[in-house]
C-alpha positions as CSV (number, residue, x, y, z in Angstrom):
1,X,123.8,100.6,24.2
2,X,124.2,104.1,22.4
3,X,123.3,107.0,24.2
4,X,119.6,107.6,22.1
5,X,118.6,103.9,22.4
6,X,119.5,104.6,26.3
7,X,117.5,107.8,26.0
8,X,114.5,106.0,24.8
9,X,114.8,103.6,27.6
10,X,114.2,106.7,29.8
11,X,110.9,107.6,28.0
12,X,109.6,103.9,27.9
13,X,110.2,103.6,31.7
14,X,108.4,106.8,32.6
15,X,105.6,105.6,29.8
16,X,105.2,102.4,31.9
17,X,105.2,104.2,35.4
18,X,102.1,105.6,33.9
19,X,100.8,102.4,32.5
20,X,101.2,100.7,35.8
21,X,100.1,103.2,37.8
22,X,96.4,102.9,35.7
23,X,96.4,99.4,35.9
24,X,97.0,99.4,39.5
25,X,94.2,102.0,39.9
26,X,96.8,104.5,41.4
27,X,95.8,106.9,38.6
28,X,92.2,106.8,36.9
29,X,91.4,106.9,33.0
30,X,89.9,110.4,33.4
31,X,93.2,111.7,35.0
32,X,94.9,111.0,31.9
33,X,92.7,113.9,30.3
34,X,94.2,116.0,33.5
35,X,97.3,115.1,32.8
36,X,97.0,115.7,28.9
37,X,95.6,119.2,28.8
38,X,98.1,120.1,31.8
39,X,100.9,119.1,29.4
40,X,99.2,120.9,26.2
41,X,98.2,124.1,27.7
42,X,100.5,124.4,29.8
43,X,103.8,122.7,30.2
44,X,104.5,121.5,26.8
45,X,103.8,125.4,25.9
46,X,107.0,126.7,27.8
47,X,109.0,124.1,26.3
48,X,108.3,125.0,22.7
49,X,108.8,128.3,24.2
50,X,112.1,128.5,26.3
51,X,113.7,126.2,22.9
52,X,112.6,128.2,20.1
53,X,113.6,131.3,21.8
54,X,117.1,130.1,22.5
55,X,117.3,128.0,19.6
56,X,119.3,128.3,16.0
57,X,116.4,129.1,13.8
58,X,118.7,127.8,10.4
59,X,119.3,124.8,11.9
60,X,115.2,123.8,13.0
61,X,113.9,125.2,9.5
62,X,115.9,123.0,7.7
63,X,116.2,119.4,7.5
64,X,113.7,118.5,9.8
65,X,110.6,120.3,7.9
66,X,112.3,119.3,4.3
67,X,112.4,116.2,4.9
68,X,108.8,115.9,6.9
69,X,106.7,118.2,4.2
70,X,108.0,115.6,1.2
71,X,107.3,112.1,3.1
72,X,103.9,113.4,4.2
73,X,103.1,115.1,0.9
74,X,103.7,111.4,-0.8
75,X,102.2,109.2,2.0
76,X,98.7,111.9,1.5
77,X,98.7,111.6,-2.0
78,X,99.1,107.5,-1.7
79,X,96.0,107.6,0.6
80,X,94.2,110.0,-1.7
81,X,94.5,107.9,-4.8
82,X,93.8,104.7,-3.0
83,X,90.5,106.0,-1.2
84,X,89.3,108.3,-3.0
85,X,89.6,107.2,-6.3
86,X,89.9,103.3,-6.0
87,X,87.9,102.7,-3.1
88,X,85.5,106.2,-3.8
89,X,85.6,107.7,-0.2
90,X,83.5,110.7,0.3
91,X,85.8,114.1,1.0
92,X,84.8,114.2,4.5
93,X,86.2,110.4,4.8
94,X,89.3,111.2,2.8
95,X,90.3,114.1,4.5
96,X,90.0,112.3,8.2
97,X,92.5,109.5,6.3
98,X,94.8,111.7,4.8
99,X,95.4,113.1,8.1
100,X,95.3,109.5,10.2
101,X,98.5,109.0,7.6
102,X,100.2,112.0,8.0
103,X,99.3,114.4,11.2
104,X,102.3,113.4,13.5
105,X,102.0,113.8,17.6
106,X,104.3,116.4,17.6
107,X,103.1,117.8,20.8
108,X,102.7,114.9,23.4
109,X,105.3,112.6,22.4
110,X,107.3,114.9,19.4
111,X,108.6,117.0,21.5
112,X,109.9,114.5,24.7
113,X,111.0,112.7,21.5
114,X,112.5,115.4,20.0
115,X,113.9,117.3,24.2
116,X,115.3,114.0,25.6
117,X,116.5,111.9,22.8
118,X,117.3,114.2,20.1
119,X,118.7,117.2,23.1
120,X,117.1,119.6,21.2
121,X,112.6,120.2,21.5
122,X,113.0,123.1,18.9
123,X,113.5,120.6,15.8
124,X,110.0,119.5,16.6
125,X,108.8,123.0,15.9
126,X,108.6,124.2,12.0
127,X,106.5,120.3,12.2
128,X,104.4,121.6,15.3
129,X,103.6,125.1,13.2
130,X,103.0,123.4,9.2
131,X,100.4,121.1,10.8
132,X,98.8,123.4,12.9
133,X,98.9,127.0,10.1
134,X,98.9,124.8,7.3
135,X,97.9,121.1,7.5
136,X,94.6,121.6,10.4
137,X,93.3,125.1,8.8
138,X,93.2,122.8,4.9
139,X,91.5,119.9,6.4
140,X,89.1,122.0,8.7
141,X,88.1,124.5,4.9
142,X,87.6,120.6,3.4
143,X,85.6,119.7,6.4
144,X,83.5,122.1,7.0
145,X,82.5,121.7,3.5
146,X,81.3,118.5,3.6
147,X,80.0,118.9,6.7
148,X,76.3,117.0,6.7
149,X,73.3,117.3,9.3
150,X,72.7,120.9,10.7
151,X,74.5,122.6,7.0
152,X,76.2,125.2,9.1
153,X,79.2,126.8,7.6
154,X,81.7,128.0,9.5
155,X,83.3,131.0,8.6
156,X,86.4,131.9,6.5
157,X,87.6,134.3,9.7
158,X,87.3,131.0,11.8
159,X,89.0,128.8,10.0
160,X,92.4,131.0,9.1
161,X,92.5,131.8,13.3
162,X,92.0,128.7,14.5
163,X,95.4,128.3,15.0
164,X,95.7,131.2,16.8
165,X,93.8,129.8,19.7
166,X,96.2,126.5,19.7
167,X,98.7,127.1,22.5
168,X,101.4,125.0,20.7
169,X,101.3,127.7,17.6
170,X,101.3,130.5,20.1
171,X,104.4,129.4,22.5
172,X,106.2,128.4,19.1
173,X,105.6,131.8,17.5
174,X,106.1,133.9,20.8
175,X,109.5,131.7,20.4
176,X,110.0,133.0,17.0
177,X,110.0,136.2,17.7
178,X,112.0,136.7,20.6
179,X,114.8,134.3,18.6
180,X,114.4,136.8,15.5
181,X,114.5,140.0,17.0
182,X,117.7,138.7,19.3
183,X,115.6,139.6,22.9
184,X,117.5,138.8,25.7
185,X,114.5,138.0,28.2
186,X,115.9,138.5,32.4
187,X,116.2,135.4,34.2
188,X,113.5,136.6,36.6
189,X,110.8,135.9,33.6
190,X,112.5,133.1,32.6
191,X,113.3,130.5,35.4
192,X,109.7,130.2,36.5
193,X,109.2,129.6,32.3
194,X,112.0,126.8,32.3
195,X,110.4,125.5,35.4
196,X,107.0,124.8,34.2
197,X,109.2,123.5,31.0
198,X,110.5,121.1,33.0
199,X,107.4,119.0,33.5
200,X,106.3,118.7,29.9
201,X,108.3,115.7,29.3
202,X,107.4,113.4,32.6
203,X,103.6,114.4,32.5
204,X,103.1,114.2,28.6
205,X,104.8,110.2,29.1
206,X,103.0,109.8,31.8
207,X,99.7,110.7,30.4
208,X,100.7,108.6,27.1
209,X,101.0,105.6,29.4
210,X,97.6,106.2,31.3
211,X,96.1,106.3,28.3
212,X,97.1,102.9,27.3
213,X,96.4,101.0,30.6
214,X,92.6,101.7,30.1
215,X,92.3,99.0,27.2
216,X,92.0,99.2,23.4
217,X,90.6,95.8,22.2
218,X,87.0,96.9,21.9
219,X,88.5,100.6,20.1
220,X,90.3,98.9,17.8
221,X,89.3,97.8,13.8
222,X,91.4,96.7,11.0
223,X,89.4,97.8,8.2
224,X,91.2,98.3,5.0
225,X,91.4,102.2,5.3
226,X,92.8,102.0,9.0
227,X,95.7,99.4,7.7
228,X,96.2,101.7,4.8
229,X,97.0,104.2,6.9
230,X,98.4,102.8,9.7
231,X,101.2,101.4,7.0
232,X,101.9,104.9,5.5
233,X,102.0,106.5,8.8
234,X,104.1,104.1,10.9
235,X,106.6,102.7,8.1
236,X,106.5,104.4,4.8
237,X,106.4,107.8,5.8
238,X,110.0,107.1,8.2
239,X,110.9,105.0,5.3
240,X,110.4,108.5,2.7
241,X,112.1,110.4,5.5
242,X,115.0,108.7,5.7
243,X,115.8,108.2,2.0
244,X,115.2,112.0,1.5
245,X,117.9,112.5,4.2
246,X,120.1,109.8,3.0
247,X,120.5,109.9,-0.9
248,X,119.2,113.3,-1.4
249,X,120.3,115.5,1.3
250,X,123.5,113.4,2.0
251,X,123.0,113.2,5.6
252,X,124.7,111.0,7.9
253,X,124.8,110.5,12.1
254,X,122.5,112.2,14.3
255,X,121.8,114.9,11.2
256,X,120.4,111.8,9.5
257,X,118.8,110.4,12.6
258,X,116.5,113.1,13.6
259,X,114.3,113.9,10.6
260,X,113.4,110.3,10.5
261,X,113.2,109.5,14.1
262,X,110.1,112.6,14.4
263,X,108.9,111.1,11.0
264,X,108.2,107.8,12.6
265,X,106.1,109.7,15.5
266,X,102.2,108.3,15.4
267,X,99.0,109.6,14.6
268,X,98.1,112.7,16.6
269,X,95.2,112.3,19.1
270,X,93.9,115.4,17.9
271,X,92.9,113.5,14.8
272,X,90.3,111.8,16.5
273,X,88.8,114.8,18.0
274,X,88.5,116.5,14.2
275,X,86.6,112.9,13.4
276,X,84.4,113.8,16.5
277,X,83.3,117.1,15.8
278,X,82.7,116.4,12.3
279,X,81.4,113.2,12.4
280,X,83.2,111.7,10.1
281,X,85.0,108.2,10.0
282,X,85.5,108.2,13.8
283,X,86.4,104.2,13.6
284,X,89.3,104.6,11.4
285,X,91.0,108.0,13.3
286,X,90.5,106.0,16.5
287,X,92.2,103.1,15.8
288,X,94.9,104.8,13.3
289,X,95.6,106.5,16.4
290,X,95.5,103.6,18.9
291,X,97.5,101.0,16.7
292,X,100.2,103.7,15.7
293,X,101.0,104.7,19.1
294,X,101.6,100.9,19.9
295,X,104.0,100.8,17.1
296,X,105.6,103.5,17.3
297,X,107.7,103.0,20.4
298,X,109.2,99.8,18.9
299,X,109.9,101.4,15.5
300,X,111.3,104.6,16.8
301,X,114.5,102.5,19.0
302,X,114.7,100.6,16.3
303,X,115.3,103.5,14.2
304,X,117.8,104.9,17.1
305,X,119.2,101.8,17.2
306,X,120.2,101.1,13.8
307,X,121.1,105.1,13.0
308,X,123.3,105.6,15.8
Protein backbone atom coordinates (compact mmCIF):
# COMPACT_ATOMS: atom_id res chain seq x y z
CA UNK A 1 0.00 0.00 0.00
CA UNK A 2 1.50 3.43 -1.12
CA UNK A 3 2.14 5.89 1.34
CA UNK A 4 -1.25 8.30 0.39
CA UNK A 5 -3.65 5.25 0.22
CA UNK A 6 -2.00 4.50 3.84
CA UNK A 7 -2.55 8.21 4.62
CA UNK A 8 -6.09 7.93 3.95
CA UNK A 9 -6.41 4.93 6.09
CA UNK A 10 -5.30 7.30 8.84
CA UNK A 11 -8.21 9.82 8.15
CA UNK A 12 -10.88 6.97 7.71
CA UNK A 13 -9.88 5.47 11.06
CA UNK A 14 -10.12 8.74 12.98
CA UNK A 15 -13.47 9.43 10.79
CA UNK A 16 -14.88 6.08 12.25
CA UNK A 17 -13.62 6.80 15.95
CA UNK A 18 -15.99 9.57 15.57
CA UNK A 19 -18.76 7.50 13.91
CA UNK A 20 -18.56 4.93 16.69
CA UNK A 21 -18.25 7.08 19.27
CA UNK A 22 -22.00 8.67 18.17
CA UNK A 23 -23.35 5.51 17.68
CA UNK A 24 -22.28 4.30 21.03
CA UNK A 25 -23.70 7.52 22.57
CA UNK A 26 -20.10 8.47 23.80
CA UNK A 27 -20.50 11.74 21.80
CA UNK A 28 -24.05 13.29 21.10
CA UNK A 29 -25.28 14.76 17.62
CA UNK A 30 -25.22 18.31 18.95
CA UNK A 31 -21.48 17.84 19.99
CA UNK A 32 -20.68 17.45 16.48
CA UNK A 33 -21.70 21.31 16.02
CA UNK A 34 -19.04 21.81 19.11
CA UNK A 35 -16.69 20.09 17.46
CA UNK A 36 -17.34 21.70 13.92
CA UNK A 37 -17.15 25.41 14.86
CA UNK A 38 -14.09 24.54 17.28
CA UNK A 39 -12.33 23.26 14.09
CA UNK A 40 -13.71 26.31 11.85
CA UNK A 41 -13.07 29.13 14.10
CA UNK A 42 -10.50 28.07 15.58
CA UNK A 43 -8.15 25.27 14.84
CA UNK A 44 -8.51 24.86 11.16
CA UNK A 45 -7.78 28.85 11.20
CA UNK A 46 -4.09 28.31 12.51
CA UNK A 47 -3.52 25.70 10.11
CA UNK A 48 -4.34 27.71 6.96
CA UNK A 49 -2.31 30.11 8.86
CA UNK A 50 1.02 28.55 10.09
CA UNK A 51 1.08 26.82 6.06
CA UNK A 52 0.43 29.79 4.04
CA UNK A 53 2.83 31.68 5.98
CA UNK A 54 5.63 29.23 5.53
CA UNK A 55 4.46 28.08 2.36
CA UNK A 56 5.85 28.55 -1.47
CA UNK A 57 3.19 30.87 -2.69
CA UNK A 58 4.24 29.84 -6.81
CA UNK A 59 3.82 26.55 -6.03
CA UNK A 60 -0.10 26.77 -4.16
CA UNK A 61 -1.22 29.47 -6.88
CA UNK A 62 -0.64 27.23 -9.51
CA UNK A 63 -1.87 23.96 -10.48
CA UNK A 64 -4.08 23.46 -7.87
CA UNK A 65 -6.52 26.62 -8.49
CA UNK A 66 -5.90 26.17 -12.59
CA UNK A 67 -7.02 23.13 -12.57
CA UNK A 68 -10.02 23.65 -9.88
CA UNK A 69 -11.44 27.14 -11.49
CA UNK A 70 -11.77 25.21 -15.17
CA UNK A 71 -13.55 21.81 -13.77
CA UNK A 72 -15.87 23.91 -11.70
CA UNK A 73 -16.40 26.54 -14.32
CA UNK A 74 -17.60 23.47 -16.75
CA UNK A 75 -19.43 21.33 -14.15
CA UNK A 76 -21.60 25.11 -13.22
CA UNK A 77 -22.23 25.79 -16.60
CA UNK A 78 -23.53 21.84 -17.18
CA UNK A 79 -25.89 22.44 -14.23
CA UNK A 80 -26.90 25.86 -15.54
CA UNK A 81 -27.97 24.65 -18.91
CA UNK A 82 -29.66 21.63 -17.66
CA UNK A 83 -31.82 23.41 -14.86
CA UNK A 84 -32.25 26.38 -15.87
CA UNK A 85 -32.93 26.20 -19.25
CA UNK A 86 -34.15 22.56 -19.77
CA UNK A 87 -35.74 21.91 -16.62
CA UNK A 88 -36.67 26.09 -16.10
CA UNK A 89 -35.41 26.41 -12.36
CA UNK A 90 -35.97 29.76 -10.88
CA UNK A 91 -32.38 31.78 -10.08
CA UNK A 92 -32.76 31.33 -6.50
CA UNK A 93 -32.95 27.34 -7.29
CA UNK A 94 -30.17 27.49 -9.83
CA UNK A 95 -27.77 29.21 -7.86
CA UNK A 96 -28.22 26.75 -4.59
CA UNK A 97 -27.44 23.88 -7.56
CA UNK A 98 -24.67 25.37 -9.20
CA UNK A 99 -23.03 25.59 -5.88
CA UNK A 100 -24.32 21.79 -4.54
CA UNK A 101 -21.97 20.90 -7.98
CA UNK A 102 -19.23 22.91 -7.39
CA UNK A 103 -18.57 24.52 -3.68
CA UNK A 104 -15.88 21.93 -2.42
CA UNK A 105 -15.37 21.29 1.65
CA UNK A 106 -12.19 22.77 1.55
CA UNK A 107 -12.29 23.61 5.11
CA UNK A 108 -13.41 20.46 7.16
CA UNK A 109 -12.14 17.82 5.10
CA UNK A 110 -9.87 19.90 2.22
CA UNK A 111 -7.49 20.76 4.24
CA UNK A 112 -6.86 17.26 6.55
CA UNK A 113 -7.04 16.03 2.91
CA UNK A 114 -4.88 18.38 1.65
CA UNK A 115 -2.22 18.49 5.57
CA UNK A 116 -1.98 14.61 5.98
CA UNK A 117 -2.28 13.04 2.59
CA UNK A 118 -1.05 15.55 0.33
CA UNK A 119 1.95 16.88 3.33
CA UNK A 120 1.14 20.17 2.36
CA UNK A 121 -2.56 22.21 3.87
CA UNK A 122 -1.47 25.38 1.88
CA UNK A 123 -2.50 23.79 -1.68
CA UNK A 124 -5.97 23.84 -0.21
CA UNK A 125 -5.71 27.59 0.06
CA UNK A 126 -6.13 29.75 -3.45
CA UNK A 127 -9.54 26.94 -3.43
CA UNK A 128 -10.34 28.07 0.30
CA UNK A 129 -9.99 32.03 -0.89
CA UNK A 130 -11.85 31.81 -4.85
CA UNK A 131 -14.92 30.18 -3.07
CA UNK A 132 -15.12 32.34 -0.28
CA UNK A 133 -13.94 36.25 -2.27
CA UNK A 134 -15.28 35.04 -5.31
CA UNK A 135 -17.69 32.04 -5.62
CA UNK A 136 -19.97 32.84 -2.00
CA UNK A 137 -19.96 36.83 -2.46
CA UNK A 138 -21.63 35.85 -6.58
CA UNK A 139 -24.10 33.51 -5.31
CA UNK A 140 -25.04 35.60 -2.10
CA UNK A 141 -25.55 39.22 -5.08
CA UNK A 142 -27.80 36.32 -7.06
CA UNK A 143 -29.52 35.39 -3.88
CA UNK A 144 -30.30 38.14 -2.37
CA UNK A 145 -31.96 39.06 -5.50
CA UNK A 146 -34.26 36.56 -5.68
CA UNK A 147 -34.86 36.62 -2.37
CA UNK A 148 -38.88 36.22 -1.79
CA UNK A 149 -41.07 36.80 1.46
CA UNK A 150 -39.93 39.87 3.62
CA UNK A 151 -38.23 41.78 -0.07
CA UNK A 152 -35.35 43.00 2.01
CA UNK A 153 -32.21 43.70 0.13
CA UNK A 154 -29.12 43.41 1.54
CA UNK A 155 -26.59 45.79 0.87
CA UNK A 156 -23.86 45.99 -1.67
CA UNK A 157 -21.26 46.93 1.47
CA UNK A 158 -22.58 43.45 2.89
CA UNK A 159 -22.17 41.41 0.39
CA UNK A 160 -18.40 42.36 -0.86
CA UNK A 161 -17.31 41.98 3.24
CA UNK A 162 -18.77 39.01 3.93
CA UNK A 163 -15.81 37.26 3.47
CA UNK A 164 -14.08 39.34 5.69
CA UNK A 165 -15.99 37.96 8.59
CA UNK A 166 -15.12 34.14 7.40
CA UNK A 167 -12.21 33.06 9.60
CA UNK A 168 -10.90 30.74 6.84
CA UNK A 169 -10.39 33.98 4.40
CA UNK A 170 -8.88 35.81 7.32
CA UNK A 171 -6.12 33.06 8.53
CA UNK A 172 -5.39 32.47 4.76
CA UNK A 173 -4.86 36.16 3.98
CA UNK A 174 -3.01 36.95 7.34
CA UNK A 175 -0.93 33.95 5.74
CA UNK A 176 -0.45 35.83 2.62
CA UNK A 177 0.92 38.52 3.88
CA UNK A 178 3.41 37.40 6.29
CA UNK A 179 4.63 34.86 3.23
CA UNK A 180 4.78 38.10 0.88
CA UNK A 181 6.43 40.48 2.78
CA UNK A 182 9.13 37.56 4.03
CA UNK A 183 8.19 38.14 8.08
CA UNK A 184 9.99 35.98 10.17
CA UNK A 185 7.36 35.62 13.11
CA UNK A 186 9.44 34.53 16.87
CA UNK A 187 8.72 31.10 17.92
CA UNK A 188 7.23 32.51 21.09
CA UNK A 189 3.99 33.62 18.80
CA UNK A 190 4.21 30.79 16.82
CA UNK A 191 4.31 27.49 18.83
CA UNK A 192 1.11 28.15 20.69
CA UNK A 193 -0.19 28.98 16.78
CA UNK A 194 1.18 25.44 15.53
CA UNK A 195 -0.25 24.04 18.66
CA UNK A 196 -3.79 24.95 18.16
CA UNK A 197 -2.91 23.82 14.37
CA UNK A 198 -2.36 20.73 15.49
CA UNK A 199 -5.86 19.77 16.39
CA UNK A 200 -7.56 20.80 13.17
CA UNK A 201 -7.05 17.64 11.54
CA UNK A 202 -8.33 14.97 14.44
CA UNK A 203 -11.36 17.27 15.51
CA UNK A 204 -12.53 18.34 11.85
CA UNK A 205 -12.53 13.99 11.18
CA UNK A 206 -13.90 13.52 14.15
CA UNK A 207 -16.73 15.86 13.80
CA UNK A 208 -17.21 14.56 9.97
CA UNK A 209 -17.76 11.21 11.55
CA UNK A 210 -20.28 12.35 14.31
CA UNK A 211 -22.08 13.81 11.89
CA UNK A 212 -22.65 10.71 10.03
CA UNK A 213 -23.51 8.31 12.99
CA UNK A 214 -26.73 10.47 13.55
CA UNK A 215 -28.57 8.91 10.38
CA UNK A 216 -29.40 10.26 6.84
CA UNK A 217 -32.22 8.01 5.50
CA UNK A 218 -35.00 10.37 6.22
CA UNK A 219 -32.46 13.58 4.82
CA UNK A 220 -31.91 12.03 1.94
CA UNK A 221 -33.84 12.54 -1.81
CA UNK A 222 -32.89 11.50 -5.22
CA UNK A 223 -34.63 13.93 -7.19
CA UNK A 224 -33.34 14.60 -10.58
CA UNK A 225 -31.53 18.04 -9.64
CA UNK A 226 -29.70 16.33 -6.52
CA UNK A 227 -28.37 13.26 -8.93
CA UNK A 228 -27.47 15.97 -11.34
CA UNK A 229 -25.44 17.37 -9.10
CA UNK A 230 -24.23 14.84 -7.08
CA UNK A 231 -22.75 13.27 -10.57
CA UNK A 232 -20.96 16.58 -11.50
CA UNK A 233 -19.70 17.10 -8.12
CA UNK A 234 -18.46 13.65 -7.12
CA UNK A 235 -17.14 12.23 -10.65
CA UNK A 236 -17.13 14.69 -13.37
CA UNK A 237 -15.67 17.57 -11.78
CA UNK A 238 -12.29 14.96 -10.54
CA UNK A 239 -12.77 13.52 -13.98
CA UNK A 240 -12.22 17.54 -15.59
CA UNK A 241 -9.52 17.88 -13.05
CA UNK A 242 -7.55 15.34 -13.89
CA UNK A 243 -7.57 15.59 -17.69
CA UNK A 244 -6.65 19.28 -17.32
CA UNK A 245 -3.57 18.09 -15.30
CA UNK A 246 -2.93 15.24 -17.51
CA UNK A 247 -3.11 16.16 -21.32
CA UNK A 248 -3.03 19.89 -20.81
CA UNK A 249 -0.66 20.67 -18.06
CA UNK A 250 1.44 17.49 -18.65
CA UNK A 251 1.42 16.48 -15.14
CA UNK A 252 2.51 13.29 -13.72
CA UNK A 253 3.02 11.67 -9.93
CA UNK A 254 2.00 13.50 -6.89
CA UNK A 255 1.91 16.96 -9.12
CA UNK A 256 -0.82 15.12 -11.07
CA UNK A 257 -2.38 13.65 -7.91
CA UNK A 258 -3.21 16.60 -5.85
CA UNK A 259 -5.26 18.92 -8.12
CA UNK A 260 -7.57 16.01 -8.64
CA UNK A 261 -7.53 14.38 -5.34
CA UNK A 262 -9.01 18.22 -3.68
CA UNK A 263 -11.26 18.19 -6.91
CA UNK A 264 -13.02 15.04 -5.78
CA UNK A 265 -13.68 16.75 -2.13
CA UNK A 266 -17.76 16.90 -1.59
CA UNK A 267 -20.25 19.44 -1.24
CA UNK A 268 -19.48 22.00 1.48
CA UNK A 269 -21.85 22.00 4.43
CA UNK A 270 -21.98 25.52 4.19
CA UNK A 271 -24.08 25.00 1.14
CA UNK A 272 -26.91 23.98 3.06
CA UNK A 273 -26.78 26.76 5.43
CA UNK A 274 -26.94 29.43 2.21
CA UNK A 275 -30.27 27.09 1.29
CA UNK A 276 -31.42 27.82 4.87
CA UNK A 277 -31.16 31.43 5.11
CA UNK A 278 -32.46 31.91 1.86
CA UNK A 279 -34.96 29.50 1.62
CA UNK A 280 -34.29 28.14 -1.30
CA UNK A 281 -34.11 24.40 -2.43
CA UNK A 282 -33.12 23.15 1.02
CA UNK A 283 -33.89 19.33 -0.08
CA UNK A 284 -31.53 19.20 -2.81
CA UNK A 285 -28.27 21.15 -0.88
CA UNK A 286 -29.06 18.65 1.94
CA UNK A 287 -28.79 15.67 0.32
CA UNK A 288 -26.03 16.86 -2.38
CA UNK A 289 -24.26 17.34 0.65
CA UNK A 290 -25.07 14.14 2.57
CA UNK A 291 -24.76 11.71 -0.51
CA UNK A 292 -21.34 13.35 -1.64
CA UNK A 293 -19.66 13.09 1.55
CA UNK A 294 -20.57 9.25 1.45
CA UNK A 295 -18.92 9.11 -1.80
CA UNK A 296 -16.32 10.88 -1.51
CA UNK A 297 -14.11 8.82 0.85
CA UNK A 298 -14.34 5.83 -1.54
CA UNK A 299 -13.59 7.96 -4.66
CA UNK A 300 -10.80 10.00 -3.13
CA UNK A 301 -8.47 6.36 -2.28
CA UNK A 302 -9.49 5.30 -5.28
CA UNK A 303 -8.02 8.21 -6.81
CA UNK A 304 -4.75 7.81 -4.45
CA UNK A 305 -4.74 4.52 -5.24
CA UNK A 306 -4.70 4.45 -8.86
CA UNK A 307 -2.33 7.95 -9.07
CA UNK A 308 0.26 6.86 -6.88
Amino acid sequence: MSAVVGAFGALVAVAVLGYVVGVLGVLRSQDELVLSRLAFFVATPALLFTTVARADLQAIFSVVLVTNLISLFVVQVVFLLVAAVIWRRSRSQATIGVLASSYVNAGNLGVPVAAYVLGDGALVAPIVLFQVLVMAPVAFAVLDGDRQGSGRRVSLRTVVTRPLRNPLTVASLLGLLVSLLGVRLPELVMRPIDLIAAAAVPVALIAYGLSLSAGTKDSITLRRDVVLAVGLKTFAQPLIAYAIARWVLDLHGPALLAPTLLAALPTAQNVYVYAVHYRASRTLARSAVLLSTLLSIPIMILIAGLLT
